[in-house]
N, C-alpha and C positions, 0 to 999 in steps of 0.2 A: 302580336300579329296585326296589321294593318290593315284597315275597312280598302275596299279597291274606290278608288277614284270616281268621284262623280261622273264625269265626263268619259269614263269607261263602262256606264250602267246597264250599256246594251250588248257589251260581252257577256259571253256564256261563263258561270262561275261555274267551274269541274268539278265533279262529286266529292274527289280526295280535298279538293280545298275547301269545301262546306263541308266535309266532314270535320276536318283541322280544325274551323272557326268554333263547332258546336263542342268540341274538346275543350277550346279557349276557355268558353263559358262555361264549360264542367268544374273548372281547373281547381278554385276554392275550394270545391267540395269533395275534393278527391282525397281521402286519407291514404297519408303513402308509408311505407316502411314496410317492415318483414311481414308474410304472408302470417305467421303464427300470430304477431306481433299484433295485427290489426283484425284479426278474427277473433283472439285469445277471449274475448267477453260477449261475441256473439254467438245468438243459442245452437248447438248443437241436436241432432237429429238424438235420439235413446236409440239404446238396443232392446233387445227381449228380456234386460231382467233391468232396465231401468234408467241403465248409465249413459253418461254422453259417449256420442261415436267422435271420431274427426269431421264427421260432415255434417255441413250447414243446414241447419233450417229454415229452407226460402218457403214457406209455405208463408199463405198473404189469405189477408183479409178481405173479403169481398165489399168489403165499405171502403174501408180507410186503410191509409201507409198509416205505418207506423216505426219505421225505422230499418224496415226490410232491406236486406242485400239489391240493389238496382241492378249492378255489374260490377266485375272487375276484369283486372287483365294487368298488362306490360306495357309499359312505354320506353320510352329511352330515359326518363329518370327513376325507371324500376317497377317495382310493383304498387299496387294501387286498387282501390276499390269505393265507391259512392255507395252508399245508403240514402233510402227514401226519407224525406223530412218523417218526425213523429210527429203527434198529433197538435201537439202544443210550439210547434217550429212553426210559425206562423207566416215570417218575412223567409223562408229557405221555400215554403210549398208555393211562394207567390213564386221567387226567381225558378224554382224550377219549370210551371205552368209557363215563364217567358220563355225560359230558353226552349222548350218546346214547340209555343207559339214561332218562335224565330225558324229555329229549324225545317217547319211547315212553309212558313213565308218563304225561309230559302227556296227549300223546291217548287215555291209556284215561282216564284221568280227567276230560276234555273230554266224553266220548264215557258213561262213567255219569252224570254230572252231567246231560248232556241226556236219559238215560233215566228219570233221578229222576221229570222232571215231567211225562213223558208220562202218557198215559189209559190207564187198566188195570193198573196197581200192584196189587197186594194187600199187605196191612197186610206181610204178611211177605217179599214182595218188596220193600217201601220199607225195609225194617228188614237186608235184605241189602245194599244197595245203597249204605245211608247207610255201614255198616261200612264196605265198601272204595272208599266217596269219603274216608273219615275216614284211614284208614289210609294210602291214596295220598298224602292230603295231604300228613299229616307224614312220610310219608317222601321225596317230594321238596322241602317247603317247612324243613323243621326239618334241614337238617344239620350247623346251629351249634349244636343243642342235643346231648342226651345224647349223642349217635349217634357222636360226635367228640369227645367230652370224656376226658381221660385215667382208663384203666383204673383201677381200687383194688383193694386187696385183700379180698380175699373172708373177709368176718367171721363167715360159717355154714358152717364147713365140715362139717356134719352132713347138711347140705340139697344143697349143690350141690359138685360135682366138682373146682371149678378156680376160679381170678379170669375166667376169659375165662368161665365159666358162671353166676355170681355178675353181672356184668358185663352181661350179655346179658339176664339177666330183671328189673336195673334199669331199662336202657335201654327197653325192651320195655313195662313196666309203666307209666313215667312217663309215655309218648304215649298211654294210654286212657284210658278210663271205669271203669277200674279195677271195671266189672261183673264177674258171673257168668259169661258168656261169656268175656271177655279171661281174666280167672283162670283160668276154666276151660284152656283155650285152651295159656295160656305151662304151665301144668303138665304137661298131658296129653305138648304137641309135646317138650319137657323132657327129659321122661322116656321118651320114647321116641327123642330122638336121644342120651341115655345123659349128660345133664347134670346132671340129678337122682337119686341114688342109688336103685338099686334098690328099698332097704328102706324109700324116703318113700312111703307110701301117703296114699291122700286123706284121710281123718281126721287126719294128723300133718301132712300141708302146710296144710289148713285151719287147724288151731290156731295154727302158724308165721305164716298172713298174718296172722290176728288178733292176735296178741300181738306182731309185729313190724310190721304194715302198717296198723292198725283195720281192715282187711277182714273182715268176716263174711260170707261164701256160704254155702249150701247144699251137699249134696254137687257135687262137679266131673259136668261134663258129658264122655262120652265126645268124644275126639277129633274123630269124624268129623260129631258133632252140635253143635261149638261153631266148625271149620274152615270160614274163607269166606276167600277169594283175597286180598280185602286184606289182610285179615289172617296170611295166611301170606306174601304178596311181602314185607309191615314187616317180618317175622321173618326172613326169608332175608337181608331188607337190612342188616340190624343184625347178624346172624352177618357178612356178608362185611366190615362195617364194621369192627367189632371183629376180625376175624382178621387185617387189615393191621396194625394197629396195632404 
């Protein structure tokens, strides 16, 4: 299935087609063959003197999965059923928390997309809105690009604190419009989550984008006037990206 096209970002993705994509990413974890075949070793419900029934035992742990029935059902390649990771499935409970995460993201993203084009936008409500359809995008359509590309080492270490902070304002920078705002934006949040050395003031990281990025801005915009939601969920994504790593 094919991520829809950048320059499409601002159509409405339809519920049947984000429903199909959150399938895609089920799709690994779907044990498929005969109904008998794929429940034959999970637990059965007892009767009154002891024995298994035919029916499942979805009863769940109020802490923890543990290998629990999630769902099943039919597809057009047949029958089919997911279990929750157990305890010790360590990389299956991360992808599944994403594919979740994603699925959320879709519907806010389904959900600004259809407020883009409604009546009574003002110039600068379309101009918020378009920010964190853009940002939603790529943060859940791009996770073959930067966001998962192996770490490098940090060639500024004048500027930024570490490779995973060197790292994080590539990743960050390469998904915009490399405007005023985004600049503004990755500098400000930066430096105040202590990625950016204290003594880079905005005059010495302006010269820095320009002689290392061709970016010329104007002075940076204070944080709380270049900060919109899409653009701080890409940032948080890309920290948690890179922190696995």
């Amino acid at each position: 299935m094919e991520n829809p096209k950048y320059e499409n970002r601002f159509n409405v993705l339809p519920l049947m087609w984000r429903h199909e994509y959150i399938e895609n990413l089920y799709e690994p974890f779907k044990i498929r063959g005969k109904r008998s075949d794929v429940f034959k070793d999970y637990p059965k419900l007892k009767d009154s003197n002891g024995n298994d029934t035919t029916k499942l035992n979805v009863s769940y742990d109020d802490k923890y999965h543990n290998g629990q029935l999630m769902r099943y059902g039919n597809d057009e390649r047949g029958f089919y059923a997911i279990f929750h990771p157990k305890k010790e499935e360590f990389d299956k409970q991360k992808a599944f928390a994403l594919i979740e995460k994603i699925s959320e993201d879709l519907s806010r993203l389904a959900s600004l997309q259809d407020k883009y084009v409604m009546k009574g936008n003002s110039f600068e409500d379309l101009e918020k809105i378009e920010t964190e359809i853009t940002f939603l995008f790529n943060s859940i359509f791009n996770q073959n690009n930067s966001i998962l590309q192996k770490p490098v080492s940090n060639p500024y270490p004048r500027m930024f604190v570490s490779d995973f902070a060197f790292n994080l304002f590539q990743a960050f920078l390469s998904n915009t419009k490399k405007g005023h705002a985004d600049c503004s934006f990755i500098y400000r949040i930066m430096y105040s989550d202590n990625l950016i050395f204290e003594d880079i003031r905005d005059s010495e990281y302006r010269r820095w984008l320009e002689d290392n990025h061709d970016i010329v801005i104007d002075k940076t915009k204070t944080l709380d006037r270049c900060t919109a939601k899409g653009r701080l969920d890409y940032y948080e994504l890309l920290k948690q990206s890179l922190s696995a790593k």
